[in-house]
C-alpha positions in Angstrom: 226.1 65.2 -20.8 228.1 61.8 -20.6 226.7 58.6 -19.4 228.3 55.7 -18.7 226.7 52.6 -19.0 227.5 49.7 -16.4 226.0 45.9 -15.3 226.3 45.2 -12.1 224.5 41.7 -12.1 221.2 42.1 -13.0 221.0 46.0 -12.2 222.1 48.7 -14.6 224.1 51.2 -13.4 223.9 54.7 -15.2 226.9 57.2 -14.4 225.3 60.8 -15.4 228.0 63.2 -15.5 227.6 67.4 -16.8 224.1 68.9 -17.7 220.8 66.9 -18.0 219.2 70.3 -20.1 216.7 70.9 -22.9 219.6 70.3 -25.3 220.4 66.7 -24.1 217.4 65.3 -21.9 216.2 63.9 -25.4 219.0 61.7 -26.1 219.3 60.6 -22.9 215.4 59.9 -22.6 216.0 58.0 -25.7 218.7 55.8 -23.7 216.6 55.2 -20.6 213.4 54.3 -23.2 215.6 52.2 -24.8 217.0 50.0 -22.3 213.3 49.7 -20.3 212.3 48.8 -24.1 215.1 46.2 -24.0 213.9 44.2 -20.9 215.8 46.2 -18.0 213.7 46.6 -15.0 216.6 47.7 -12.6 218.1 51.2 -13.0 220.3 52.8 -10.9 220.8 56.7 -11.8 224.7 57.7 -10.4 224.6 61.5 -10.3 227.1 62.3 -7.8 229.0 64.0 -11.4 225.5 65.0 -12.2 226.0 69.4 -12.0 222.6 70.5 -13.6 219.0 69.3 -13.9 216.3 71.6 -15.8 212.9 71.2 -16.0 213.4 68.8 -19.0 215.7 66.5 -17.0 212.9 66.0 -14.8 210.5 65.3 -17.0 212.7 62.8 -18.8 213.2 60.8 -15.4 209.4 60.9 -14.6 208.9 59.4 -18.0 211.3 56.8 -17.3 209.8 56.2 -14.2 206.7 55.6 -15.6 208.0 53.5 -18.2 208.9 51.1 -16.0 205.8 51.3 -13.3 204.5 48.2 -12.3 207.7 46.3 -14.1 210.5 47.9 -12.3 212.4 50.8 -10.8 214.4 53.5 -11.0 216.7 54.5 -8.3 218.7 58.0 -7.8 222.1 57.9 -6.2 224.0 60.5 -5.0 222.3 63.4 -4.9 224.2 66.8 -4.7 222.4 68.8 -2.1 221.1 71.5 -5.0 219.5 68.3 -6.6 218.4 66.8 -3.6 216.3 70.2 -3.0 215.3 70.3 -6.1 214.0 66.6 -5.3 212.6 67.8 -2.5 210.6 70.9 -3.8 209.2 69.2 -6.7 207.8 66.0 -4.6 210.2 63.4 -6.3 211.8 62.5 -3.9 207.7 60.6 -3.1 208.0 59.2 -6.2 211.2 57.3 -6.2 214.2 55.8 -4.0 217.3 57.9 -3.5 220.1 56.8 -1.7 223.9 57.7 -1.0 226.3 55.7 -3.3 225.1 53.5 -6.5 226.2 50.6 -4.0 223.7 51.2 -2.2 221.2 51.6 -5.0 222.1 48.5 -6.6 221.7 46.4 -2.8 218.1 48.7 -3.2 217.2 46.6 -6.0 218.6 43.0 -5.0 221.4 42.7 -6.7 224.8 42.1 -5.1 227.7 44.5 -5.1 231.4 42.5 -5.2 
């Protein structure tokens, strides 16, 4: 999986692009822990290039969900309908916002899009 790392004022923007599997959820856990760790409060998830979620992948946005509970949020953005489904069926889409475009994630969050 790729993941392109972006600022968009005080929001950052995460660009998830291939397979969030067994073989690279822990890396990219590692990268989510690490910038909650760092102070960032503000998350948008992109994953409009996002093709594959498992089981793992889910867990590893929970986690990062939870790491920032009470502190901050995590937003999803553009969901394909498979993952939307899958959002669906396993009740996350109660447990955080999703949204259309990482524009509109970033407004979700207060920060300004230019």
């Amino acid at each position: 999986m790729e993941t392109l790392i972006e600022k968009v004022g005080n929001v950052q923007v995460l660009h998830l692009r291939g397979r969030l599997d067994l073989a690279t959820s822990p890396e990219f856990g590692n990268l989510l822990q690490g910038l909650i760790g760092s102070g960032e409060t503000k998350i948008v998830l992109d994953c409009r290039d996002l093709r594959y979620v498992s089981s793992s992948g889910l867990g590893t946005f929970i986690a990062a969900g939870k790491g920032l509970s009470g502190n901050g949020k995590l937003v999803f953005a553009g969901l394909s309908p498979h993952l939307q489904s899958l959002f669906d069926m396993t009740g996350l889409t109660n447990l955080f916002d999703i949204c259309g475009t990482k524009d509109e994630g970033v407004r979700i969050l207060g920060g300004s899009v230019e």
